[in-house]
N, C-alpha and C positions, 0 to 999 in steps of 0.2 A: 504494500500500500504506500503509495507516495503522501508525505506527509502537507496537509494544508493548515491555511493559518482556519476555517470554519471547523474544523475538527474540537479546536478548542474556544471557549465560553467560561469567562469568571462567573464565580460562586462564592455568595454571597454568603456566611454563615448563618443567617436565619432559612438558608435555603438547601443548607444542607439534609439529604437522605440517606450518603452512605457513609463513615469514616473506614476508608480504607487503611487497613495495618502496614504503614512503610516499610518501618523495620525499627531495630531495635535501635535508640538515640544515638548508641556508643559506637555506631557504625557512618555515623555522619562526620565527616570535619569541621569543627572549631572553626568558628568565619570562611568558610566554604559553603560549597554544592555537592551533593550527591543526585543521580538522574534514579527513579525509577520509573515502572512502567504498571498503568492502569488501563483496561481494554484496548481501545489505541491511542492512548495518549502514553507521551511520554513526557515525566512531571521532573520538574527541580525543585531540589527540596532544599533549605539556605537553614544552617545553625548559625542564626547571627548573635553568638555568645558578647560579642560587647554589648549589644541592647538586650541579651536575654532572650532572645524572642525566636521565633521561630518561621518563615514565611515558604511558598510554593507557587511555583509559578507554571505556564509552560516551557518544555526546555526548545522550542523550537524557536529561535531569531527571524523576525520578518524580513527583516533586511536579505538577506538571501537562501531563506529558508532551510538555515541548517540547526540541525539537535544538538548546541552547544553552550547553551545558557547558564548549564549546571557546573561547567568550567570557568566562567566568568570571575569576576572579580566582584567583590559586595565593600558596599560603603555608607557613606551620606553623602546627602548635598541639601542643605540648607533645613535640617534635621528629617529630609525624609531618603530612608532604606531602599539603596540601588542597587542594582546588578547592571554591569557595563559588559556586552558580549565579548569573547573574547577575540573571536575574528575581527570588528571594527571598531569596537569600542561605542556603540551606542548604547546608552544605557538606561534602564527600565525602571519605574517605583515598582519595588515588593510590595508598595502596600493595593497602589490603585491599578499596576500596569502601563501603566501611561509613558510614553517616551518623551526622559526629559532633557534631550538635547537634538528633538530634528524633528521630522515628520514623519514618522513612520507610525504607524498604525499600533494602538497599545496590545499589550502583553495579557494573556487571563493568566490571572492570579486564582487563590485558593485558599480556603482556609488551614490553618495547621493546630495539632493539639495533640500534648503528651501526656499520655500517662502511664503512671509506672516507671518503666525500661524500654516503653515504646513511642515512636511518632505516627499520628495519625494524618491522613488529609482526607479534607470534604468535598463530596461533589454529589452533582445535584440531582444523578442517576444510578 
């Protein structure tokens, strides 16, 4: 299946129906990405340990539609949570999706939640 940007749709957490089991926390990188894979999506999953926090995104770049988000780089920019691709550096909010440096088309985002020894993420099917 060749991967498009309609395949993915943010979700909203009062809209979540499924939390799907990522995997176990300790398996993610400390201010990185980990990619996994839920029906046909392929999700990024960001442990943004300086804010604590946790975010998911899609891992596919509109820019030239490649599955590489989850290698990105994660930061701020004027206190809101980025992921800059790593092919050209445009870079995404974790929180809304939205590309904050051009015009490319936003990112679905996703909700994240742990418990336990585990990360979860939501979606809306």
């Amino acid at each position: 299946m060749i991967a498009n940007l309609s395949t993915y749709e943010s979700v909203q957490p009062d809209n979540v129906k499924v939390w799907f089991k990522a995997g176990p926390a300790s398996k993610f990188p400390k201010n990185g990405g980990a990619c996994i894979k839920y029906k046909d999506k392929q999700i990024a999953i960001f442990n943004f340990t300086r804010q604590a926090t946790w975010y998911a995104c899609q891992n596919l770049c509109p820019h030239k539609m490649e599955m590489v988000l989850s290698r990105g780089m994660i930061g701020e920019e004027d206190m809101q949570p980025k992921v800059a691709c790593p092919l050209h550096k445009n870079t995404f909010s974790l929180k809304t999706g939205k590309n904050l440096n051009g015009s490319l088309d936003a990112i679905a985002t996703y909700p994240v939640k742990v418990e336990g020894e585990f990360v979860f993420v939501g979606f809306s099917e």
